[in-house]
C-alpha positions as CSV (number, residue, x, y, z in Angstrom):
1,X,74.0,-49.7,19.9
2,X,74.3,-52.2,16.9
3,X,72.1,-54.7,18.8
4,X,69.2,-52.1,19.2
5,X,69.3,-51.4,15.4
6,X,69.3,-54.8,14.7
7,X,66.0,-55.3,17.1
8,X,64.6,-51.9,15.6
9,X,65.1,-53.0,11.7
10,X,63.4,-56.6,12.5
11,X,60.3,-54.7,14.5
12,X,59.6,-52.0,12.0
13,X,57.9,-54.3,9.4
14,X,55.5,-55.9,11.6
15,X,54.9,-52.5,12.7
16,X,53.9,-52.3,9.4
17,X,52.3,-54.6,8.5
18,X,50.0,-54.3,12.0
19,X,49.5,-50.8,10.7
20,X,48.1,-51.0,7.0
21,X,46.7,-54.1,6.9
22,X,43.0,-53.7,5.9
23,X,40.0,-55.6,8.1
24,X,37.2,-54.6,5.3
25,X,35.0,-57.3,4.6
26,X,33.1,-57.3,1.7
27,X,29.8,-57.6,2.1
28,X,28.6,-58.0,-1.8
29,X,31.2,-59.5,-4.3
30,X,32.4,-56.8,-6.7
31,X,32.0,-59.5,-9.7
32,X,27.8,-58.3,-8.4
33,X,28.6,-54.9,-8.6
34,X,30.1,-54.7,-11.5
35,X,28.3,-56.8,-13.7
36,X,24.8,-55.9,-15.9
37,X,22.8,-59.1,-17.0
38,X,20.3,-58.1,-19.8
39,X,16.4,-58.4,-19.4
40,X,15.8,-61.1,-22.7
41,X,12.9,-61.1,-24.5
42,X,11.0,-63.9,-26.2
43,X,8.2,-64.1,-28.9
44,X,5.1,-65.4,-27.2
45,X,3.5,-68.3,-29.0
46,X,0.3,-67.4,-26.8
47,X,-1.9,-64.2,-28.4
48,X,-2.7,-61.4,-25.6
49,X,-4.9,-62.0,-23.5
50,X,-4.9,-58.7,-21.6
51,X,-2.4,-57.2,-19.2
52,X,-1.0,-58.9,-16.0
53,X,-2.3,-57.5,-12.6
54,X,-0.8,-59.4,-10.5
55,X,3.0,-60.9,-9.8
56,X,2.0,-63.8,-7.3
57,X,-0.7,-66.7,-6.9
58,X,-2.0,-65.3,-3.8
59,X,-5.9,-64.4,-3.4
60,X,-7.0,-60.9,-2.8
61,X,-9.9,-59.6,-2.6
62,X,-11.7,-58.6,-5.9
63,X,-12.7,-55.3,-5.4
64,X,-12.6,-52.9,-2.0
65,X,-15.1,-49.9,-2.4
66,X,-12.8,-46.8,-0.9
67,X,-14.1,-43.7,0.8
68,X,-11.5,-40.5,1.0
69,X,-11.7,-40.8,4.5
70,X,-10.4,-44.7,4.6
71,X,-8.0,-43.7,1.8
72,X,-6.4,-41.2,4.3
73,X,-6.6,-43.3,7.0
74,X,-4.9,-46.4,5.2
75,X,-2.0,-43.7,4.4
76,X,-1.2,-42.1,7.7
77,X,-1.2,-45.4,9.1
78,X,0.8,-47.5,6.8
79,X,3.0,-44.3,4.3
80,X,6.6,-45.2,4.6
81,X,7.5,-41.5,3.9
82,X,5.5,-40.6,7.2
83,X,6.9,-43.2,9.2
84,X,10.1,-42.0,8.1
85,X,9.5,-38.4,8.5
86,X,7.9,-39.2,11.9
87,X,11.6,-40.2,13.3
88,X,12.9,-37.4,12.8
89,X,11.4,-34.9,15.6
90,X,12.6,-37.8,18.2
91,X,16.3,-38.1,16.4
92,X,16.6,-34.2,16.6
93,X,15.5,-34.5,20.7
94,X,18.2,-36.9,21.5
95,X,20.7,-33.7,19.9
96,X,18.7,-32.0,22.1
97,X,19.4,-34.1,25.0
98,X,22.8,-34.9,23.6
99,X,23.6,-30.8,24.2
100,X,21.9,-30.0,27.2
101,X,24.2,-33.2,28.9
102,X,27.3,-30.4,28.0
103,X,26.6,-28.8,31.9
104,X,26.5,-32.5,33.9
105,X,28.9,-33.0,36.4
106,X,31.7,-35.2,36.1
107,X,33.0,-37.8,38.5
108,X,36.8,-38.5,37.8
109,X,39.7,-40.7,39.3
110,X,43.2,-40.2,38.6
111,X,45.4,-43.3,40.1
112,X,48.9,-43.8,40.0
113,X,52.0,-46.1,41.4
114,X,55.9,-45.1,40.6
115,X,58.6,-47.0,41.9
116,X,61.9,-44.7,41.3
117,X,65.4,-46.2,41.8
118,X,67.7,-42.8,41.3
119,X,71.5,-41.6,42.4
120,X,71.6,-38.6,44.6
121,X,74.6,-36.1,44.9
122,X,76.1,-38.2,48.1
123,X,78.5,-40.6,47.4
124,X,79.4,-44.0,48.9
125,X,82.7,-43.7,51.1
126,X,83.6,-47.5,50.4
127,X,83.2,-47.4,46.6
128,X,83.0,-43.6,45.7
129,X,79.3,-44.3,43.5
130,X,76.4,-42.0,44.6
131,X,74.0,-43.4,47.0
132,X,71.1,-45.2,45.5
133,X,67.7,-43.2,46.8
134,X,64.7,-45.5,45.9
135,X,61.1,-43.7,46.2
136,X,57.8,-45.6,45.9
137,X,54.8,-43.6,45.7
138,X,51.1,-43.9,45.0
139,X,48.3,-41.8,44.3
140,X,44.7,-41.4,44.1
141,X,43.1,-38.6,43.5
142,X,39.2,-39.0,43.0
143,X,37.1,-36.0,42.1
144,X,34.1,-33.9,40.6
145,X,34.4,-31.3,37.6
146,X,31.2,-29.4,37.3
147,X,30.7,-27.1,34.3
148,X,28.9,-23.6,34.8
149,X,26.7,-22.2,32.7
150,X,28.5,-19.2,33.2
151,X,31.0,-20.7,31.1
152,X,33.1,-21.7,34.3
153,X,34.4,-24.9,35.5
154,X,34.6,-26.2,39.3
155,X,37.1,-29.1,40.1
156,X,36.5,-30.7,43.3
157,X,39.3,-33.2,44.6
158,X,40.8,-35.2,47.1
159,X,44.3,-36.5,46.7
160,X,45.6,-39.3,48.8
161,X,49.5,-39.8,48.4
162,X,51.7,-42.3,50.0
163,X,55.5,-42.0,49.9
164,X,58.2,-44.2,50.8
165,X,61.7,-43.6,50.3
166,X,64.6,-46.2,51.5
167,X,68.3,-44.8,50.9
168,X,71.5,-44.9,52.8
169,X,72.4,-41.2,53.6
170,X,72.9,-41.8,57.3
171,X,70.1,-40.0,59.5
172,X,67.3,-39.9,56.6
173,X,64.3,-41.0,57.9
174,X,62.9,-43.8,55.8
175,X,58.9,-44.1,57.5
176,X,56.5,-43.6,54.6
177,X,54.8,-40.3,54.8
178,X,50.9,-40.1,53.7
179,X,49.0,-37.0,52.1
180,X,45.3,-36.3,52.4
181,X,44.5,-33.1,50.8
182,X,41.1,-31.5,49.9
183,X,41.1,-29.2,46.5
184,X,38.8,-26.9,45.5
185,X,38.9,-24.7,42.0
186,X,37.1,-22.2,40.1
187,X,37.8,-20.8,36.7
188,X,35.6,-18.1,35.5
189,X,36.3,-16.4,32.3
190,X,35.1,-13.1,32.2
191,X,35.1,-11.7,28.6
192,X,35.5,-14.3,25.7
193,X,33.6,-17.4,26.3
194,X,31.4,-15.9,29.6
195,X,27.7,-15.7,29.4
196,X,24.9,-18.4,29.0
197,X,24.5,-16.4,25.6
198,X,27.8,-18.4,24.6
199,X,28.0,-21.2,26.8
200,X,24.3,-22.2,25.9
201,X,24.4,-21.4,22.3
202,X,24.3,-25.5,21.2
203,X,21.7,-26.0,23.0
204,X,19.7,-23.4,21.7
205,X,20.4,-24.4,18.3
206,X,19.7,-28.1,18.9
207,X,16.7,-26.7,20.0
208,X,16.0,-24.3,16.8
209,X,17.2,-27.7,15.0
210,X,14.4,-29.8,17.0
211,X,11.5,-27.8,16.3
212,X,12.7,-27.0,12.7
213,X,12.3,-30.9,11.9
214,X,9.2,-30.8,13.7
215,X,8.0,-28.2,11.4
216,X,9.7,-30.6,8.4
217,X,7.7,-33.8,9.5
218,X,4.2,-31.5,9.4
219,X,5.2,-30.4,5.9
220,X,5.9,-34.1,5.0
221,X,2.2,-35.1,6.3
222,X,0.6,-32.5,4.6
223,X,2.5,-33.6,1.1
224,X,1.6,-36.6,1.4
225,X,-2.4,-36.2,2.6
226,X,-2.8,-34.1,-0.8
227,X,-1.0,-36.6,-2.6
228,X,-3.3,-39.2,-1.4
229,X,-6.5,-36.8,-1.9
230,X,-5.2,-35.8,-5.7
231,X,-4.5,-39.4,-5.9
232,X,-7.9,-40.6,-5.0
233,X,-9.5,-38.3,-7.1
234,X,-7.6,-38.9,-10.1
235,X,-8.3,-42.5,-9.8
236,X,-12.3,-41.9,-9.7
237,X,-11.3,-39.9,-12.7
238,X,-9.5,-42.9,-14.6
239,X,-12.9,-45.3,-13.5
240,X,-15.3,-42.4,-15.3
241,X,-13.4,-41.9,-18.2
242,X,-12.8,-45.8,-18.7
243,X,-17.1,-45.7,-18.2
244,X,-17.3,-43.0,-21.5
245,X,-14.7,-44.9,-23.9
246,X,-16.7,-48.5,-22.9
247,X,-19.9,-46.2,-24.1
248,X,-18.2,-45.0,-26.7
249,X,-17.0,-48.9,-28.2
250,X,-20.8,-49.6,-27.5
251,X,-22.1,-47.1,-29.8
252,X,-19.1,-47.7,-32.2
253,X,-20.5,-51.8,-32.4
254,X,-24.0,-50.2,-33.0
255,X,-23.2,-47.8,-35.9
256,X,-21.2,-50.7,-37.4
257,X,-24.7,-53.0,-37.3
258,X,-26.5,-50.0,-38.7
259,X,-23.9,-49.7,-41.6
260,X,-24.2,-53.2,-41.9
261,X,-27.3,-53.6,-42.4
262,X,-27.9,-51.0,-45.1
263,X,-25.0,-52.4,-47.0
264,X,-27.1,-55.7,-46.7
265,X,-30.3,-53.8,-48.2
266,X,-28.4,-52.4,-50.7
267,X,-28.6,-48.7,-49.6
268,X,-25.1,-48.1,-48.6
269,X,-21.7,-49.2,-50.4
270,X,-19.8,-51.2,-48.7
271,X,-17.2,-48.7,-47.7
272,X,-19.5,-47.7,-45.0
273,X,-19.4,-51.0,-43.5
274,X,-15.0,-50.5,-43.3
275,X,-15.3,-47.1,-41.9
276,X,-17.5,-48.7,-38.8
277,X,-15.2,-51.4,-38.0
278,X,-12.1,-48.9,-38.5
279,X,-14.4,-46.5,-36.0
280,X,-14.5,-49.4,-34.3
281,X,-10.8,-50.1,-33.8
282,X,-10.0,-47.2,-33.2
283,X,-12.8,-47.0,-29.8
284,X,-11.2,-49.5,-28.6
285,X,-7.9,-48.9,-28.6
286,X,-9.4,-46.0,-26.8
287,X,-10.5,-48.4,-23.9
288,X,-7.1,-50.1,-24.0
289,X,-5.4,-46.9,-22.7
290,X,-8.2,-46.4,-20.6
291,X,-8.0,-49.1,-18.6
292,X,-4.1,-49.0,-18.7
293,X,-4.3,-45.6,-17.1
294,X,-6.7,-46.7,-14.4
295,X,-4.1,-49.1,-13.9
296,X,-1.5,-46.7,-12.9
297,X,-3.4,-44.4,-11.1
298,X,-4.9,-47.3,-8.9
299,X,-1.4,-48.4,-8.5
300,X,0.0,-45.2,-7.5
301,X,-3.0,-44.9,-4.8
302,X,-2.3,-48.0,-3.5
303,X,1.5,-46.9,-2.8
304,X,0.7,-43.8,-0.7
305,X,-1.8,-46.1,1.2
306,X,0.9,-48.8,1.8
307,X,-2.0,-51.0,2.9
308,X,-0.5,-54.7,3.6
309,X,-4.3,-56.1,2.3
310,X,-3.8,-54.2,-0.8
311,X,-0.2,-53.9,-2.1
312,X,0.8,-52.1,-5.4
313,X,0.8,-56.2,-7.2
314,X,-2.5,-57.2,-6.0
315,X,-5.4,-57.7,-8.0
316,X,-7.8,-55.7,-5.9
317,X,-9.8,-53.3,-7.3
318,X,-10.2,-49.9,-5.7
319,X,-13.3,-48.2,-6.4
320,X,-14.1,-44.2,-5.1
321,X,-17.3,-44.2,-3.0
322,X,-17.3,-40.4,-3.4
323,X,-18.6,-38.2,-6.2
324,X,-16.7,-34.5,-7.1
325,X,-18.2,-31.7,-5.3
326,X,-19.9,-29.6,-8.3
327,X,-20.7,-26.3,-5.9
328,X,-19.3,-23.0,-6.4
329,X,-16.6,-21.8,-3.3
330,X,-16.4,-18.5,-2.1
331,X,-12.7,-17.8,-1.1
332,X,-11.2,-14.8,0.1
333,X,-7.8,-14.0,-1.7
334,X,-6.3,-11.6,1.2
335,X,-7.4,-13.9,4.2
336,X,-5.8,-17.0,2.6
337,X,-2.6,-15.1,1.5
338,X,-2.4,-14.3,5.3
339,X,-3.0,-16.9,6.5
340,X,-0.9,-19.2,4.5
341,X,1.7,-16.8,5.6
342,X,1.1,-17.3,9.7
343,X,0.5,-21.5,8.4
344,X,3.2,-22.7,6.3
345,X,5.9,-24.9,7.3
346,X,8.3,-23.4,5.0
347,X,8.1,-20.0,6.9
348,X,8.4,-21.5,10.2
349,X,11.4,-23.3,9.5
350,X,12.9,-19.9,7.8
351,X,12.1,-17.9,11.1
352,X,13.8,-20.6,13.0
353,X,16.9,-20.6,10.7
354,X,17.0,-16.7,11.3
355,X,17.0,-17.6,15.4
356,X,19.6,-20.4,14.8
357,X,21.6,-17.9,13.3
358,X,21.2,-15.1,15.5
359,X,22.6,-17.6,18.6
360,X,25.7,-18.5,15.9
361,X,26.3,-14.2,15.6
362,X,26.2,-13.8,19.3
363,X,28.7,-16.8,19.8
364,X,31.0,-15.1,17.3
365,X,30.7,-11.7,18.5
366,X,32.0,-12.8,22.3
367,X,34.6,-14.9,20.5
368,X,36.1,-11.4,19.4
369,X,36.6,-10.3,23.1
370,X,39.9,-10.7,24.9
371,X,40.1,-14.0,27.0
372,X,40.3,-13.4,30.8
373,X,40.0,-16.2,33.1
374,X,39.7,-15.5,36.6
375,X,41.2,-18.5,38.6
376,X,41.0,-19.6,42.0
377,X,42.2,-22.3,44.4
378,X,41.6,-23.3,47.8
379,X,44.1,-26.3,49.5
380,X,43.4,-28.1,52.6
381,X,46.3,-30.0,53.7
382,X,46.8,-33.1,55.7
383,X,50.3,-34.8,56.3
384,X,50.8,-38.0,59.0
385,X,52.5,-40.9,59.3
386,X,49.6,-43.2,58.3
387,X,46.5,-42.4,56.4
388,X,43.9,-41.7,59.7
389,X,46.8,-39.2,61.4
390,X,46.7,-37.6,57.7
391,X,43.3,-37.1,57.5
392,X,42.9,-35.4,61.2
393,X,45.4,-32.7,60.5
394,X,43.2,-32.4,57.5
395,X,39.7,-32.2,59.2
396,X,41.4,-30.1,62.0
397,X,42.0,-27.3,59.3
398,X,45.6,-26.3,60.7
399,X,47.2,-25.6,56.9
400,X,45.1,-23.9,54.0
401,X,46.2,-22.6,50.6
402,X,44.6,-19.6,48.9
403,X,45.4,-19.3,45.5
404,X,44.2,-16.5,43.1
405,X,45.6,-15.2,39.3
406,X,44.0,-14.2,35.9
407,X,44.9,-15.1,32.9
408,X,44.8,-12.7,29.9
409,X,44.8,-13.2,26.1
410,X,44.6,-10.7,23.4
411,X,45.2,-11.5,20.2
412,X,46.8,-9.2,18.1
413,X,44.8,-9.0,14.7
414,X,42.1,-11.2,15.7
415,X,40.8,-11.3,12.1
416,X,39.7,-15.0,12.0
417,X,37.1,-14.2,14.5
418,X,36.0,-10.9,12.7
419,X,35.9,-12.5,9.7
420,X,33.5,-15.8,11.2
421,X,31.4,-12.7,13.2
422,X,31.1,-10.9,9.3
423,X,29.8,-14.3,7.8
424,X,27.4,-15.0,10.7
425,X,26.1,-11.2,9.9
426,X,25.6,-12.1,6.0
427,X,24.3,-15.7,6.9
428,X,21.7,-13.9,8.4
429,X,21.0,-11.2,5.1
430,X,20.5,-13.9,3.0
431,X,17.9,-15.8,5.4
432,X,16.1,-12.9,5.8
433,X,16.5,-12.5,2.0
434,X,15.5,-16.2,1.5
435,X,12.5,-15.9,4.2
436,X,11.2,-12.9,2.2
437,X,11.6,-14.8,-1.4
438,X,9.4,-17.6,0.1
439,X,6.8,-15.2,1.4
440,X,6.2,-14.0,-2.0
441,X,6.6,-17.7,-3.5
442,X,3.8,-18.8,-1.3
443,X,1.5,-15.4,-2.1
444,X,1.6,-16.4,-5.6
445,X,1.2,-20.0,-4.9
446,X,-2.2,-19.6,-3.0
447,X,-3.5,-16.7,-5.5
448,X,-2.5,-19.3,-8.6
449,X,-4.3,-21.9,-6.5
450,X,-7.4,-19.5,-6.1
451,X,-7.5,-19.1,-9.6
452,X,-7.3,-22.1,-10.6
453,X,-10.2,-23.3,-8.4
454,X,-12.1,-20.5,-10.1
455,X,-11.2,-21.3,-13.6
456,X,-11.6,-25.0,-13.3
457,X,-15.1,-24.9,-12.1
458,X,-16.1,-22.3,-14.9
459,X,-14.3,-25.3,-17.4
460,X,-16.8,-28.0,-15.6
461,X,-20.0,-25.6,-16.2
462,X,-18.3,-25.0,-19.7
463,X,-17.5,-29.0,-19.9
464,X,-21.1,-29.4,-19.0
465,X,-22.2,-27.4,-22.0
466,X,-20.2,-29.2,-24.9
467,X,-22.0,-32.2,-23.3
468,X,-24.9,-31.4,-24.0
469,X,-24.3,-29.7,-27.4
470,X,-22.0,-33.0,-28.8
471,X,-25.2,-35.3,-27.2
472,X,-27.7,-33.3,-29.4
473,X,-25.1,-33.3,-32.4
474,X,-24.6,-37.3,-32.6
475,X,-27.9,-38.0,-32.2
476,X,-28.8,-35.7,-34.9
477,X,-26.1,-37.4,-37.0
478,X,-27.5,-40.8,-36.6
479,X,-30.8,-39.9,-38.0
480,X,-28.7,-38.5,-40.7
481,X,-27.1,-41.2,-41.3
482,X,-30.6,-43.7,-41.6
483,X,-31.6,-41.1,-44.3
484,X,-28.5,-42.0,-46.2
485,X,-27.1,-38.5,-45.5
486,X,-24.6,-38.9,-43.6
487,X,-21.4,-41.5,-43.7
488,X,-20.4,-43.7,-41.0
489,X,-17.3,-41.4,-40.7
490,X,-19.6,-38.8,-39.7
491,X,-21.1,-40.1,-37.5
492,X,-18.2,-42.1,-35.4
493,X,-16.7,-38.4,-35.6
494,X,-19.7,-37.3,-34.1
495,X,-19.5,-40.1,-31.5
496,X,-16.2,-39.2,-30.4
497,X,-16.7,-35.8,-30.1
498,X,-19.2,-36.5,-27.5
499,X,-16.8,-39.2,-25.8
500,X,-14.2,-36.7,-25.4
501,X,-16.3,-34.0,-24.0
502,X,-17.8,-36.4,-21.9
503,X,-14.2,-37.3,-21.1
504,X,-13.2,-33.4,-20.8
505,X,-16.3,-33.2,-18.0
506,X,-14.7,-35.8,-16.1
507,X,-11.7,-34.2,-16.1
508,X,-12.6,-30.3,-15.4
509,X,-15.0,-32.2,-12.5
510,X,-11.5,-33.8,-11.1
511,X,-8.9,-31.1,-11.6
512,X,-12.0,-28.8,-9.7
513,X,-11.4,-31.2,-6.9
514,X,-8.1,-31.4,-7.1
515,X,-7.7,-27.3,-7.4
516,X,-9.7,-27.3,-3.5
517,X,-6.6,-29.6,-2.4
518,X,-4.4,-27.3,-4.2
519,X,-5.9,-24.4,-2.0
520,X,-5.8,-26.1,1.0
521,X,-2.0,-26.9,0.4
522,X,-1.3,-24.2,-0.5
523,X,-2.1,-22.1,2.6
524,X,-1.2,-25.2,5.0
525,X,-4.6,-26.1,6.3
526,X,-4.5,-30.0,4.6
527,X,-4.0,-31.5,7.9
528,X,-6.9,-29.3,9.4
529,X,-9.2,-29.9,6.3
530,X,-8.1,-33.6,7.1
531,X,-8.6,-33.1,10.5
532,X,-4.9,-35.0,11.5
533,X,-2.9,-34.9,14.6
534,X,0.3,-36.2,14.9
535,X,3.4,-37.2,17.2
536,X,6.7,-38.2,16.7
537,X,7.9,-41.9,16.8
538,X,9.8,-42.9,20.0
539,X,11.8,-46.3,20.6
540,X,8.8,-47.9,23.0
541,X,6.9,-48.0,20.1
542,X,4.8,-44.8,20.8
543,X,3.7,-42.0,18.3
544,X,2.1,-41.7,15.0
545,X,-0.5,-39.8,13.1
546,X,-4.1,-39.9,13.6
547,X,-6.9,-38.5,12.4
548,X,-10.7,-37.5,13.0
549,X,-13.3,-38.7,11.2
């Protein structure tokens, strides 16, 4: 007893030790974690020059004249959010596949070898110890379990045994004995867990699950075609309105010569001369935002593209080939609430949410039921003195077992599975309660997007206007101004009026544009406006989006 102590204390801390020592290896130093180095910033001894475009050395092309089409094309071909989203669909397959292997037959083997060395009850006449009886057995017992979609399970096997046993009781005989057997069991339950409705249920929710991403990867195309086409647009934008604040500098450097030149002849003090150049400055600083917004938004349209020819740090310059569709649109309000209704993606993956969770209540309802199994058993038995004599009183069908029982289970309470059927039943309200709440989220979504359409293109016609009256009211201003009427103030006020209604055209012209996108968004028709098609991404490489000129 003291020695197994002794080997039992000197084991138990390398048990230990085995047990919680940690195999982690860390991938990034924690001093790289952990640690913040400052951005520093140094006075440049250089004066600006202008703002950088590009972060490397290499040469791209200087300008690339871009059609909406192209632009869409560059993005379902190259968007990383696509490609990502385009996974999906073929991830939530393999669950598919994954569930539906639940019901494929199993091939199993069971092998064994004992060697048993035990006393029996007979004692030895010379010495008075019980007789040693050693046994020596092996056993293989290959077989097939295949699952029901019943909920049942058939076992199929075949046992071979071999059995040897060597002791001295006089008159034992000691020739090994061999065992081939055939086995065949069913077990059907006939209440709780019986039914394809139950048995089947994760397979029709990985298939709920399945389409549902499906109907997640469309969504994610269609965001990101109007976020190219709002992008696109905003960038032709940026280019026109950078076009009216260059004018605008122009015809700042031009009342400044004016100014000038009266001061020269004496007509005008030479304050007038100060208020030019501060009109001046102050166009361009104008242009400086200008062109910094075209920046981003050219930028930002390069990374939906995701073009490898035109990365986000190139110094390529995109240019819209297209020009804001000015017409009026007809739209009918009801037919577009409808049919956003019967379109969106949103509403599809609610109603397959509801169906996911109907399958979950019908699974919880039969899990309230008592559990009885019917079981049965059928033995064919073969017994020789070697394995070939075994297995022709087995074929010969001399000795058969019939075996046949239920099993019964009732719980008494059975609350847990009332109370999981009761929160299937309310997971269900509040879909249907959700569903409904994003039914009348997308109503008001397409009737906001119909009205802003509407207004937008009554702000271009009213945009259009101011043009014209701001045109006639700087030109009157100028002649104003050469009758010594009128101070340079006036007159760059007058000229910036007309920039920024020029500017305010542009605009309404855009966010009219934009508001059609909106619309078509908003009822889910962007990849048919588009005309895109698309399939998900497999391993061999297949898959993708693709589109219709």
């Amino acid at each position: 007893m003291t020695r197994r102590l002794k080997l039992f204390a000197a084991c138990t801390p390398i048990v230990l030790l085995l047990g919680c020592q940690s195999d982690v290896d860390w991938v990034v130093p924690q001093s790289e974690l952990r640690a913040i180095e400052p951005v520093e910033f140094q006075p440049s001894t250089q004066p600006a020059t202008g703002p950088a475009t590009s972060f490397t050395t290499q040469a791209w092309p200087a300008d690339r004249t871009l059609t909406l089409t192209e632009a869409r094309e560059f993005t379902i071909r190259n968007n990383l959010d696509i490609q990502v989203a385009l996974i999906d669909p073929s991830i939530s397959e393999a669950r598919l596949t994954e569930a539906e292997a639940a019901f494929e037959a199993v091939f199993t083997t069971n092998a064994s070898l004992a060697s048993l060395d035990q006393p029996t009850g007979t004692n030895q006449a010379e010495t008075g110890l019980p007789v040693s009886s050693q046994v020596e057995t092996w056993n293989v017992t290959p077989g097939i379990r295949i699952p029901l979609r019943t909920g049942g399970m058939i076992d199929i096997s075949a046992p071979i045994t071999r059995q040897a046993i060597d002791n001295d009781i006089p008159a034992f005989d000691d020739d090994p004995d061999y065992e081939s057997d055939l086995t065949l069991s069913v077990t059907q339950p006939l209440l709780r867990g019986a039914g394809r409705d139950v048995t089947e249920q994760q397979i029709r929710i990985a298939a709920y699950q399945q389409q549902q991403s499906e109907a997640q990867t469309r969504l994610t195309i269609i965001r990101t075609i109007a976020a190219v086409d709002r992008a696109y647009w905003r960038l032709a934008a940026a280019r026109d309105e950078l076009t009216v604040r260059v004018a605008q500098v122009r015809l700042a450097e031009i009342q400044l010569e004016r100014a000038q030149r009266q001061v020269r002849a004496g007509t005008s003090a030479e304050v007038e001369s100060v208020r030019a150049e501060a009109g001046l400055a102050d166009a361009r600083e104008t242009v400086i935002i200008a062109e910094q917004a075209l920046r981003e938004r050219q930028r930002e349209l390069k990374r939906i593209m995701n073009d490898p020819s035109m990365p986000m740090q190139s110094t390529t310059i995109l240019i819209p080939d297209e020009t804001p569709m000015e017409l009026a649109v007809d739209v009918n309000p009801d037919e577009l609430v409808q049919r956003a209704i019967n379109q969106r993606a949103e509403l599809l993956d609610a109603e397959l949410q509801i169906l996911e969770q109907t399958a979950t209540i019908a699974a919880a309802k039969n899990s309230m039921l008592p559990l009885v199994s019917l079981e049965y058993q059928f033995n064919v038995n073969g017994l020789g003195e070697n394995f070939s004599e075994a297995t022709q009183v087995e074929t010969d069908f001399d000795f058969l077992d019939n075996r046949l029982g239920i099993q019964v289970e009732i719980p008494l309470g059975n609350q847990a599975a009332r109370s999981a059927y009761r929160q299937s039943l309310l997971r269900r309200l509040q879909l249907f309660s959700t569903r409904d709440g994003q039914a009348k989220t997308i109503t008001k979504e397409v009737l906001d997007a119909i009205d802003s359409l509407n207004s937008t293109y009554r702000r271009v016609e009213a945009a259009r206007e101011r043009v014209r009256v701001n045109q006639r009211l700087a030109e009157a201003e100028v002649r104003q101004f050469n009758q010594g009427l009128r101070t340079s103030t006036e007159v760059l006020d007058a000229q910036t009026n007309l920039a920024n209604a020029q500017t305010a055209l542009v605009s309404s012209q855009t966010e009219y544009q934009i508001a059609q996108v909106d619309v078509a968004y908003a009822t889910g028709t962007t990849l048919g406006r588009a005309r895109v098609d698309w399939t998900p991404r497999n391993l061999q490489g297949g898959g993708g989006v693709s589109s219709e000129p």
